[in-house]
C-alpha positions in Angstrom: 0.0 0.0 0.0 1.5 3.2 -1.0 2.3 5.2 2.1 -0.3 8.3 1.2 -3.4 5.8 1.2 -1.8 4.6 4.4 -2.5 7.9 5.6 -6.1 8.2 4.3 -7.0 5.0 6.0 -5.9 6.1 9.6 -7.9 9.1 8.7 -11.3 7.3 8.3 -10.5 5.1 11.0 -9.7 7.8 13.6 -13.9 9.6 12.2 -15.8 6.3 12.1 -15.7 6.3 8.2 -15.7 3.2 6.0 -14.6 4.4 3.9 -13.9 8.0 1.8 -15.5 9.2 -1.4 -12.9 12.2 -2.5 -13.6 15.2 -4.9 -11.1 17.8 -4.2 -8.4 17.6 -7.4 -5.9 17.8 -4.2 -7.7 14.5 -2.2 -7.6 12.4 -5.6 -3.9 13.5 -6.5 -2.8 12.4 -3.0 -4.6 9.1 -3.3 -4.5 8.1 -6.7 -1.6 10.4 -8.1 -4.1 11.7 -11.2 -3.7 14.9 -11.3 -5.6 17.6 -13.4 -4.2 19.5 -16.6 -1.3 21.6 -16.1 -2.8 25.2 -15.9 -6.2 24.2 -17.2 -7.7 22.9 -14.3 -10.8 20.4 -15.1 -11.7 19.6 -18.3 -14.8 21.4 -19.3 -15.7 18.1 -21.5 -15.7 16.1 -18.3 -19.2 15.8 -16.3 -18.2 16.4 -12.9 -15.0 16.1 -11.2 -12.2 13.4 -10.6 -13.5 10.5 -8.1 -10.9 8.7 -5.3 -12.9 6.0 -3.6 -10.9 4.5 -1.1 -11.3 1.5 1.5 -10.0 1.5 5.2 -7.5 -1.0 3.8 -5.7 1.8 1.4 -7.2 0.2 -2.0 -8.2 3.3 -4.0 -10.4 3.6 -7.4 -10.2 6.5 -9.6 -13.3 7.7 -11.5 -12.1 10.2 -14.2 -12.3 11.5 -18.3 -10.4 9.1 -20.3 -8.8 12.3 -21.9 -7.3 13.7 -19.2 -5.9 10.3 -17.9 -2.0 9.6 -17.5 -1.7 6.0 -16.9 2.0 6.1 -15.6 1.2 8.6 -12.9 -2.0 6.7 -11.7 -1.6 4.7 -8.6 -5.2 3.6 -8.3 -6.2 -0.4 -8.2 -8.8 0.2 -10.7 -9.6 2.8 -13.1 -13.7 3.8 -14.2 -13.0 6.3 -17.5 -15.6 7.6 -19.4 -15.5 9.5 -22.8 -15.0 13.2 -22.2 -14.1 14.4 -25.9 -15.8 12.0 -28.5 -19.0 11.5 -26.8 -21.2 8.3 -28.2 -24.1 8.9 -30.2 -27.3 8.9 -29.0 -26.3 8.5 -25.4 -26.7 10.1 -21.8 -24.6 12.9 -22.8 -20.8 13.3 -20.7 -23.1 14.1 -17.2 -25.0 10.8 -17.7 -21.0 8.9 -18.5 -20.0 10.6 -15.4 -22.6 9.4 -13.0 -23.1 6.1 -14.9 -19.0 5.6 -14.3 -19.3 6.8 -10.5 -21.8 4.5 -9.7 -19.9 1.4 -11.3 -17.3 2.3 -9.4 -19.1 2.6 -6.2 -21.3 -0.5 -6.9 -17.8 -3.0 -7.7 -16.0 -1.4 -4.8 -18.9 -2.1 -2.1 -19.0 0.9 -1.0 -21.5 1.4 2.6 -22.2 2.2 6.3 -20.3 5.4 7.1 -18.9 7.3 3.5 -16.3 10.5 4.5 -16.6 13.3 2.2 -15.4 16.6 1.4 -18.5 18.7 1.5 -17.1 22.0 -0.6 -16.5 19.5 -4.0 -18.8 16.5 -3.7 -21.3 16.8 -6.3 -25.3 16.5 -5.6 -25.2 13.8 -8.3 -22.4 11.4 -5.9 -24.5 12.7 -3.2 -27.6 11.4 -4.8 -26.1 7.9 -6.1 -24.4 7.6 -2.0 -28.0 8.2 -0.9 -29.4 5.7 -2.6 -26.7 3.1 -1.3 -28.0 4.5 2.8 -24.6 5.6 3.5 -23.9 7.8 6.5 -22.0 10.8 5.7 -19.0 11.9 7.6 -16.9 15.2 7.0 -13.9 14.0 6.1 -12.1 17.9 5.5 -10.0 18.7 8.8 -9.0 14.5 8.8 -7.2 14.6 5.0 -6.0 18.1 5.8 -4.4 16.7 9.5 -3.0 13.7 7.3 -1.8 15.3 4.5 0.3 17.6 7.0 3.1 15.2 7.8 4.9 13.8 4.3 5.6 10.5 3.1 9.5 9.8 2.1 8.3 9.5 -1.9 6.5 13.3 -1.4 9.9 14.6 0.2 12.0 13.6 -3.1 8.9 15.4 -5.0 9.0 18.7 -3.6 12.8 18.7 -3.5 12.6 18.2 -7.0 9.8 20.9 -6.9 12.1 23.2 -4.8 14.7 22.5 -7.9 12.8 23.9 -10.5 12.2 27.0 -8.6 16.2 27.7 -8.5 15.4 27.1 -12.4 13.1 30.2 -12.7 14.7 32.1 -10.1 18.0 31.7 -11.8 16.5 32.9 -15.0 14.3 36.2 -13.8 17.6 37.2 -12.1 19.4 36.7 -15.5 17.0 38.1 -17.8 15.5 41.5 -15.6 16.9 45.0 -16.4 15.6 48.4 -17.0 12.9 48.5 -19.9 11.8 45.5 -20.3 8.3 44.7 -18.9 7.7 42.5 -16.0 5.4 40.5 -18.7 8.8 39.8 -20.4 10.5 38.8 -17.5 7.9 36.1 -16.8 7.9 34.8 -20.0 11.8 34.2 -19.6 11.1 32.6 -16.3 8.4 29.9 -18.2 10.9 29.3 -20.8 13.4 28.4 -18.1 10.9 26.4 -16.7 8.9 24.4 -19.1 13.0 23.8 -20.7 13.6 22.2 -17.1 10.8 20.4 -17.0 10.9 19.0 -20.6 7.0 20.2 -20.7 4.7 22.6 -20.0 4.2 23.7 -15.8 1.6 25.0 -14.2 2.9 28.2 -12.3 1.7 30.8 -10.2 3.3 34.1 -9.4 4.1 37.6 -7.3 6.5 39.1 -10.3 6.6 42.5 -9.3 8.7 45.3 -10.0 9.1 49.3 -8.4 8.7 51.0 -5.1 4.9 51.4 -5.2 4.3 47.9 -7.0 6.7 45.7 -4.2 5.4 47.8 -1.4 1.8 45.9 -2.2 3.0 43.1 -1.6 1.1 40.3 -3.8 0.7 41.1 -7.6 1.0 38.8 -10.9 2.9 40.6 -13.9 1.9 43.7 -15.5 2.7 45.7 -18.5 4.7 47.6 -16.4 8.2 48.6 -17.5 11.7 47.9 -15.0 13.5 51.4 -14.5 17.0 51.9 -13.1 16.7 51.7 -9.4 13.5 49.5 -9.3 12.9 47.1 -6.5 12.3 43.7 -7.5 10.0 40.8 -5.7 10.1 37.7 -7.8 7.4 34.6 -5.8 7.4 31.7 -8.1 5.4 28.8 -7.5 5.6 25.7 -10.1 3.8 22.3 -10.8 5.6 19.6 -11.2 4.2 15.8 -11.0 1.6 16.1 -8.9 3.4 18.5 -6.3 4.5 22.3 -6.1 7.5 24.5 -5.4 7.3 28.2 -3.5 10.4 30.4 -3.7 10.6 34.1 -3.6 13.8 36.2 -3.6 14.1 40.4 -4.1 16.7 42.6 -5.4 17.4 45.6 -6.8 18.1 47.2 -10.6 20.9 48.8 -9.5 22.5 50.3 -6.3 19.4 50.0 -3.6 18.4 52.7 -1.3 19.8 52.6 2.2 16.2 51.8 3.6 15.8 49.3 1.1 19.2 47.8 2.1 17.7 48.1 5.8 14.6 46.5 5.3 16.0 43.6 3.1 19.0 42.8 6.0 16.3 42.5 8.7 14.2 40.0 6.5 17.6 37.8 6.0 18.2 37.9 9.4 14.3 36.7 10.3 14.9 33.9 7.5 18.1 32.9 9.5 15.8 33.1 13.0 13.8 30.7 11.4 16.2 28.5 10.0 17.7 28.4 13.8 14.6 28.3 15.7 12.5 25.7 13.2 12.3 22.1 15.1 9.9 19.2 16.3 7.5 20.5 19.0 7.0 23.8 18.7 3.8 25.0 17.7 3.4 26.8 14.3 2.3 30.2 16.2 5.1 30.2 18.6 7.5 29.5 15.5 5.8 32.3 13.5 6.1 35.0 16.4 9.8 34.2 16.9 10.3 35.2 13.0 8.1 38.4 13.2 9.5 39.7 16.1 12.7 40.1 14.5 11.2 42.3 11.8 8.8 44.2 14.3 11.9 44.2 16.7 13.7 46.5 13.7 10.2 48.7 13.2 9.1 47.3 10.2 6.1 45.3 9.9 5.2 42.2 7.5 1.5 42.3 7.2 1.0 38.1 5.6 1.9 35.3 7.0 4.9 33.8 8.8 4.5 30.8 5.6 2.3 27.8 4.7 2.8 23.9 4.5 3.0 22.7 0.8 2.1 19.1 -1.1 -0.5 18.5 -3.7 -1.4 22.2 -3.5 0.9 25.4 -2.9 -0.7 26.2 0.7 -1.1 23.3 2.9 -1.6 23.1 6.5 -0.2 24.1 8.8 -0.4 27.9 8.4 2.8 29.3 9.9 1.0 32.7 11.8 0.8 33.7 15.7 -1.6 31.8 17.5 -1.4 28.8 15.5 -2.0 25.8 17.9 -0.6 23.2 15.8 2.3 21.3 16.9 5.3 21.0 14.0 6.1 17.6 13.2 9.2 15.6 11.2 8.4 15.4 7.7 6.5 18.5 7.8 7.4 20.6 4.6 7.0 24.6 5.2 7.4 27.5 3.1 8.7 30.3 5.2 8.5 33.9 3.8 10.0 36.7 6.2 9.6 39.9 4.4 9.2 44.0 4.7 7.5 46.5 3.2 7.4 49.9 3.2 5.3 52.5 0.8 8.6 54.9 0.4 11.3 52.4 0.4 9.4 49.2 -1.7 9.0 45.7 -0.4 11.2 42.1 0.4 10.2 39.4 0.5 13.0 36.0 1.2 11.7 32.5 0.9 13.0 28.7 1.6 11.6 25.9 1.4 11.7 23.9 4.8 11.9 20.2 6.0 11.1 19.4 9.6 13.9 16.6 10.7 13.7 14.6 13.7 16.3 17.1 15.5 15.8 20.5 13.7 15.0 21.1 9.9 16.8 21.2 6.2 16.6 24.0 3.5 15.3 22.3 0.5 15.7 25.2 -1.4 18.6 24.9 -3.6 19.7 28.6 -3.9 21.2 31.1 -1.8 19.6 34.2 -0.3 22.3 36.9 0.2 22.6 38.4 3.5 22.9 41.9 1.8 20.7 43.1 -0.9 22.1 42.6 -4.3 22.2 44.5 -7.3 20.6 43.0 -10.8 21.5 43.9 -14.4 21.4 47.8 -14.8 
């Protein structure tokens, strides 16, 4: 049993459940490894979206479009497809396939008694084919979130390859960024470098922003905007790769920066070496995320987001990484944490590594440096 479903299983156990009926694109990735189109999202030929039913012994079926299908990265037992593209004459249309495949697959798999789902996805026409088995319904959300939070050794070796690709891009927008180009441009060169690495197309998700007022925002995909001499830069890239995703942010300036630039990005290096000092086993994510923000506040700056995020099938996992947080860090944990400063005059930093929770303290995944002084890019 792969060591993922092993997790799913202790999960129904520990509500009652029988067994779980998933519909979250993150639930059926973890348990089945079929994951949706890269940057598409579900297939608006499909009639509802991907199914993971899985037993309390860790045997999973997948119920999904045949066109969207990748055999080699499936881990499911069985597979129920049904014609998404070239629907069959005359039939129940890709709705009718959908429901008809759904409820062969919960029919063959025996599914009964207690059923956990996840509310926000599950379709009223599952809902309607688990009525008519009598199931009991169970809320399976805050279980798969809880097991998800702790990763198996096969999802380590994914996000470090993950955390790879983000040295890729970073690599690249630090290469390619100078004055007049737009920050359009400069994301285009960072998906070049990307999809290159990959050897296909990646989903990806970014803060690619450039200038005092821009980087002082915060969060912001790329604009039309044109670099100038002197700009602040905040480049957050977050790719797909396999099933899993990368996070990664790094800031610099075109050109000498301003001494409360230089200021602001030296207190968020030394908050990202706080946490690489303070992150362990047993501390809770609030107490970890206060000791990292009272270095910044400690200097008078402020960061107004989080401390940083767990990261797995989707780029913000539990456990959230902010003051208060009750949760308890654990080995395996993987955690993105994003120190940063911003200020309207001066601009904004933001420094990111990618985390792994050891038995005795943690590892930087990330395979790129972050400076401990602010440096200058291509002017």
């Amino acid at each position: 049993m792969d060591a993922r479903n092993r997790r799913i299983a202790e999960a129904l156990r520990s509500i009652g459940a029988d067994w779980a009926v998933l519909t979250s694109p993150a639930s059926v990735s973890y348990a089945t490894g079929h994951d949706e189109p890269a940057g598409a999202g579900r297939s608006p030929f499909s009639g509802g979206p991907a199914v993971a039913i899985v037993a309390t012994d860790g045997r999973a079926v997948l119920v999904a479009p045949d066109a969207d299908l990748d055999p080699g990265a499936v881990r499911a037992e069985c597979t129920h497809e049904y014609p998404a593209f070239a629907l069959p004459p005359g039939g129940p249309g890709v709705d009718g396939l959908y429901l008809a495949a759904a409820s062969a697959a919960l029919g063959e798999a025996g599914v009964a008694g207690a059923v956990a789902l996840e509310p926000a996805t599950c379709p009223d026409g599952v809902r309607r084919l688990l009525g008519g088995l009598g199931v009991t319904a169970v809320d399976a959300t805050a279980a798969l979130r809880e097991a998800r939070a702790v990763k198996t050794a096969d999802e380590i070796d994914r996000l470090r390859a993950c955390a790879g690709l983000t040295a890729v891009g970073q690599r690249a927008a630090r290469e390619a960024a100078a004055p007049g180009m737009t920050e359009l441009e400069l994301f285009a060169e960072v998906r070049r470098a990307l999809d290159g690495a990959a050897g296909r197309p990646v989903a990806l998700s970014a803060d690619l922003l450039s200038g005092v007022a821009r980087t002082a925002a915060v969060m912001g995909g790329p604009e039309a905007r044109r670099l100038e001499e002197g700009d602040p830069v905040i480049c957050d890239l977050v790719p797909g790769l396999a099933g899993y995703w990368g996070d990664s942010c790094l800031s610099w300036t075109l050109g000498p920066a301003s001494a409360d630039y230089a200021r602001m990005y030296a207190v968020a290096r030394q908050a990202l070496d706080h946490a690489a000092r303070t992150l362990r086993p047993g501390i809770t994510a609030g107490a970890f995320a206060e000791g990292v923000l009272a270095v910044i506040e400690d200097a008078g700056l402020s960061d107004p987001i989080h401390v940083g995020h767990g990261i797995g099938v989707t780029n913000f996992e539990h456990p959230r990484l902010v003051p208060g947080a009750p949760e308890e860090l654990r080995p395996g944990m993987v955690l993105m944490v994003e120190p940063g400063a911003y200020d309207d005059r001066a601009g904004g930093v933001r420094l990111e590594w990618m985390f792994l929770v050891t038995t005795d303290g943690n590892e930087v995944l990330s395979p790129y440096d972050v400076p401990w002084e602010v440096s200058s890019g291509r002017s």
